[in-house]
C-alpha positions in Angstrom: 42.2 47.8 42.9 43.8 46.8 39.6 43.6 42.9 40.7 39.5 43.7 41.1 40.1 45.4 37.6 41.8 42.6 36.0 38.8 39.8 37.4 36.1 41.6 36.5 37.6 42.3 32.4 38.0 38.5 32.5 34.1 38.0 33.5 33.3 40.2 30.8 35.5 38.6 28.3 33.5 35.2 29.4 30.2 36.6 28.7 31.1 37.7 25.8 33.1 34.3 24.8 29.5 32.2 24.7 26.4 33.6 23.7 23.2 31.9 22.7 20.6 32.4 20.2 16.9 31.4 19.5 17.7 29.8 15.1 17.3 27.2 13.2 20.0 24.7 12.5 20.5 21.8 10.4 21.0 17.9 12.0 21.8 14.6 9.8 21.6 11.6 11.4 21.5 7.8 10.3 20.1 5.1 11.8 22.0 2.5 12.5 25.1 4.4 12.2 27.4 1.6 10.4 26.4 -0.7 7.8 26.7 -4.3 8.3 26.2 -5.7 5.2 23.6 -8.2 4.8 22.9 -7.9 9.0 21.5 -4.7 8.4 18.0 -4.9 6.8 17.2 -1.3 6.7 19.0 2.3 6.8 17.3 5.6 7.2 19.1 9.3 6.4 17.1 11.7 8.0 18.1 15.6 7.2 16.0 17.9 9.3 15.7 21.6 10.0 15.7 21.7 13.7 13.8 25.0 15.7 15.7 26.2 19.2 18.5 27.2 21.1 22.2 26.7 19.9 25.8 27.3 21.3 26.7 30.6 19.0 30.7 31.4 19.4 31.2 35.1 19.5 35.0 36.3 19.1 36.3 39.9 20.6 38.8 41.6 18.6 41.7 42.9 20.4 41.4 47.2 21.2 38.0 47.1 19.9 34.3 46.4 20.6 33.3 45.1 17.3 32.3 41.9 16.9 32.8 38.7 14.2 31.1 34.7 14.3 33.6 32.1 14.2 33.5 29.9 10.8 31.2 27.0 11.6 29.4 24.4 9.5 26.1 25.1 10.7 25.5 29.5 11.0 22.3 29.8 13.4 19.8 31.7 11.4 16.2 33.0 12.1 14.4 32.0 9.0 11.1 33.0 8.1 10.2 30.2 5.5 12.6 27.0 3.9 12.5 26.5 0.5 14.0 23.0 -0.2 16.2 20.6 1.4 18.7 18.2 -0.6 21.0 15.2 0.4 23.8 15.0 -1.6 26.8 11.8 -1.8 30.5 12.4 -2.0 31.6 10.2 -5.1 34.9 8.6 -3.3 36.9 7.9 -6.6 36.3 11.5 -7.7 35.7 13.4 -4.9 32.7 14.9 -6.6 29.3 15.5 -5.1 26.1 13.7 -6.4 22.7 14.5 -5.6 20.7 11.6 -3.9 17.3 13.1 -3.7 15.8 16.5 -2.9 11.9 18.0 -1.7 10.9 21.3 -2.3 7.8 23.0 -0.5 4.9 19.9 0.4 6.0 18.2 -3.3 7.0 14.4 -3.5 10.6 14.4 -2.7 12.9 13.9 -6.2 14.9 10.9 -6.0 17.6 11.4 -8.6 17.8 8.9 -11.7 21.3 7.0 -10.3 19.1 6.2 -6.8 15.6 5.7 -7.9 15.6 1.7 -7.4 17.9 2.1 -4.4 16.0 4.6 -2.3 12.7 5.2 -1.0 12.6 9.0 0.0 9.8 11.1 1.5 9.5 14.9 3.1 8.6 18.2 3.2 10.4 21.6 3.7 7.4 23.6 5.0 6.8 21.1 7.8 7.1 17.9 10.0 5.0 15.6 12.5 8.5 16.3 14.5 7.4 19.7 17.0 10.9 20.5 16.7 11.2 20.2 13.1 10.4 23.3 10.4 11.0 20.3 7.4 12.8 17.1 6.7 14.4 14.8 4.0 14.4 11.4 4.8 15.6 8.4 2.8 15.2 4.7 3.1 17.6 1.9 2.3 17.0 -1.3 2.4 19.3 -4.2 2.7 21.8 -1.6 2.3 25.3 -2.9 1.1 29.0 -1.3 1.0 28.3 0.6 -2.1 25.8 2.4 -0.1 27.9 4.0 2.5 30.2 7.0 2.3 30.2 11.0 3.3 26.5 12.4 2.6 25.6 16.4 2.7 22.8 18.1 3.2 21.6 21.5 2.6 18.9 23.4 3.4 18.1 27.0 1.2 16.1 29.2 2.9 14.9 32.8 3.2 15.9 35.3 6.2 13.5 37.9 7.4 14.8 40.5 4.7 14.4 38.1 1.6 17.9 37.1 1.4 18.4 33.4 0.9 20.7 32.0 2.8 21.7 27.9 3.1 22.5 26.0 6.0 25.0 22.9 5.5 26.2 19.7 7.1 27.9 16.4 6.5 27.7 12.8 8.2 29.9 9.8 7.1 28.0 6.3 7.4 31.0 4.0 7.1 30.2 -0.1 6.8 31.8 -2.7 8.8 32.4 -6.4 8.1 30.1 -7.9 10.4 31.8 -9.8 13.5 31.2 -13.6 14.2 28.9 -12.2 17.4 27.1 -10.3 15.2 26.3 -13.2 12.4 25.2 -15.6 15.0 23.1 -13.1 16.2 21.7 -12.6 12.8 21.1 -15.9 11.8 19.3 -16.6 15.6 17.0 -14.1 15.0 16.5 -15.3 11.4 15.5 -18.7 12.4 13.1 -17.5 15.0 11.6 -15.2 11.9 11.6 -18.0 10.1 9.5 -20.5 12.3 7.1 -17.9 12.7 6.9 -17.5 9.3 5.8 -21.6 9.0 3.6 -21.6 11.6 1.6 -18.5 9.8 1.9 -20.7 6.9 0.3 -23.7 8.7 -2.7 -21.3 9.7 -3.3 -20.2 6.6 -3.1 -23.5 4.8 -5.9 -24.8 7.1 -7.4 -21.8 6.8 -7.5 -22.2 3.1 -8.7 -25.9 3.8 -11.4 -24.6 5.5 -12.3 -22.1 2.7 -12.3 -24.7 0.0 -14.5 -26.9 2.0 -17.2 -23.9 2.8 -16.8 -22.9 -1.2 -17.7 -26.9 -1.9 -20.8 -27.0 0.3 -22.0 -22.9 -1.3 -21.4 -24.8 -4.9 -23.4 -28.0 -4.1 -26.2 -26.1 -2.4 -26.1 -24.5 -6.3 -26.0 -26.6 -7.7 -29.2 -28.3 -6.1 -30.7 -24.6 -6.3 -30.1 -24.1 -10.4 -33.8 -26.1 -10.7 -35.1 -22.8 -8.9 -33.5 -20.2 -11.4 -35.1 -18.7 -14.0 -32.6 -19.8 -16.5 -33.2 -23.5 -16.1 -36.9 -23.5 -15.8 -39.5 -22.6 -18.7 -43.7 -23.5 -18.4 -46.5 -23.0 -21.1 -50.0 -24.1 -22.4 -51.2 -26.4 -25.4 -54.3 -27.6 -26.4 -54.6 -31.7 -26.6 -53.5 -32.3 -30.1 -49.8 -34.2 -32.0 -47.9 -31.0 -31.9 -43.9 -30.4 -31.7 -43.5 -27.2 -29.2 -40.2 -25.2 -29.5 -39.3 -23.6 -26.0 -38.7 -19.8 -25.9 -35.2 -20.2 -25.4 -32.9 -22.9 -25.7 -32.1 -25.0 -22.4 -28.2 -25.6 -21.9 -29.1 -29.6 -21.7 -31.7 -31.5 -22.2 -34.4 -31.1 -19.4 -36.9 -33.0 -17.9 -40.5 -32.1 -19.0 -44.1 -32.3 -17.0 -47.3 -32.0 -17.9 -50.5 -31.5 -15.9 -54.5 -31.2 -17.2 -55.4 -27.6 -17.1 -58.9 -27.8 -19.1 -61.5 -30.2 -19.7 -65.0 -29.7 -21.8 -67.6 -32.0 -23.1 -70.0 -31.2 -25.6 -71.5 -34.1 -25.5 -71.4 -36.8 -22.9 -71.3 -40.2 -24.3 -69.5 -42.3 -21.1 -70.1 -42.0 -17.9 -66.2 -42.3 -17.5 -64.0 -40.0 -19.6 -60.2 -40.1 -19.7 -57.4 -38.6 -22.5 -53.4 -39.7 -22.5 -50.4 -36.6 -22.8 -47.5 -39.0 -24.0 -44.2 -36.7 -24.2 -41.0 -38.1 -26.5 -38.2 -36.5 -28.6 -37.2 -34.5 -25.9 -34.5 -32.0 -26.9 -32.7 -28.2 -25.4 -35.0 -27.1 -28.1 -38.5 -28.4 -27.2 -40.7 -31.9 -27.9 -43.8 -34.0 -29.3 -46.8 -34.1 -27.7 -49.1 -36.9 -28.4 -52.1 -36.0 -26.5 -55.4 -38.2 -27.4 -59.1 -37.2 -26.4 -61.9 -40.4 -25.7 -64.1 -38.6 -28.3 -64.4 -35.8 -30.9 -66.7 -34.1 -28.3 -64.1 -34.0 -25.6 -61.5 -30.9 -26.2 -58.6 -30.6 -23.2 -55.3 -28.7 -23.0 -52.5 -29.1 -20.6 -49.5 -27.4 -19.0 -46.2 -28.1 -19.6 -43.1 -27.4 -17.1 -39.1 -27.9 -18.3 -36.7 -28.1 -16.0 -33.2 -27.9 -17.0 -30.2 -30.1 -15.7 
């Protein structure tokens, strides 16, 4: 009877031992986890509130029933609403902690003044395109170098279903590695594959181009042959048949090329059976011209069209 006794206190103590809880919990992760210089082209910190079940230690004091939680790094917590999340950087000469960057609520994350042409940050502590995620802080590296890597925090301040706020906290080192001779032939393989494909888009788009330049030459011939149909280029009136200088309305850009056509004829009298009259056009100018325009007889009166066509 006291063996059964014994068992069934050491099931208890078990139960007790583990217990898990429906919180929220704080994860840091980098991607990739070491830093190669100049092999690694990009480095992403992520700090994310995560939503489900964790491992919660639970610790029975001897000759009693109450109860205490074991000191951990991240305290499960049910929280009703985060209020900001910052990543912060261990200085390694001083031991200090800087701030990297920091988002509060659906603002643009704050990317501190020592980062700002490092880093490219974004975030939001009241939500995430991650299901699993309440909010998130992530930063962007790129081309990151040795400077770069070290012991990074992040905390997440939040309040608890009473109001209290409460922050959860964690750390991840991102240490950087000399690359290895496997790794730099690997890099500079896939480099000169990137670079070929690079040429040959190149090629395209210089024939391409070539292509464009030749459809822009034809569009600027055709025109070119079309400026005799603008309005800019051409200008018309009338005149009666007399020596006359006529001005145009406005001023052509060159000199243009002038015609003239009969648009009236009278006779008051009808002394041939035959009548003719001459339009002779000189001094041509972008400003106008002379007429000499001549009449068989003082009886005849004519006048006559004029069309300018600029060049």
């Amino acid at each position: 009877m006291a063996i059964h006794t014994v068992f069934l206190g050491v099931i208890v103590v078990a139960v007790c031992w583990l217990h898990f809880a429906r919180a929220s919990y704080l994860s840091l992760t980098a991607e990739p986890s070491v830093i190669h210089p100049v092999i690694t082209a990009k480095l992403q910190l992520r700090c994310s509130v995560k939503n489900g079940t964790v491992l919660t230690h639970i610790l029975l004091q001897n000759n009693s029933s109450s109860t205490q939680e074991a000191d951990m790094t991240q305290t499960p917590s049910t929280t009703d609403r985060f209020l900001a999340i910052a990543i912060m950087k261990v200085n390694e000469k001083s031991g200090s902690t800087e701030a990297v960057a920091s988002v509060t609520g659906c603002e643009v994350p704050v990317i501190q003044q020592g980062f700002a042409n490092t880093i490219k940050a974004e975030g939001s502590s009241e939500g995430s395109q991650e299901p699993d995620e309440l909010g998130y802080l992530l930063l962007t590296w790129d081309h990151p170098s040795t400077t770069d890597s070290g012991t990074f925090k992040c905390e997440a301040i939040f309040l608890n279903p009473q109001s209290f706020s409460q922050t959860l906290r964690t750390s991840l080192d991102v240490p950087a590695n000399e690359p290895s001779l496997s790794d730099l032939i690997t890099y500079i393989s896939a480099n000169s594959k990137y670079i070929a494909s690079l040429e040959k888009q190149v090629q395209e788009l210089a024939k391409e181009n070539q292509e464009l330049s030749a459809d822009v030459k034809q569009l600027s011939n055709r025109t070119l042959e079309q400026r005799v149909l603008t309005t800019d280029n051409i200008q018309t009136g009338s005149a009666s048949c007399k020596n006359q200088y006529i001005y145009f309305p406005h001023a052509f850009r060159n000199e243009p090329v002038i015609f003239t056509s009969v648009s009236s004829l009278s006779f008051q009298r009808l002394d041939y059976y035959s009548q003719s009259f001459s339009i002779q056009v000189d001094d041509v100018s972008s400003y106008g011209f002379s007429v000499n325009c001549t009449t068989p007889s003082y009886y005849t009166t004519a006048g006559f069209d004029w069309l300018g066509i600029g060049n």
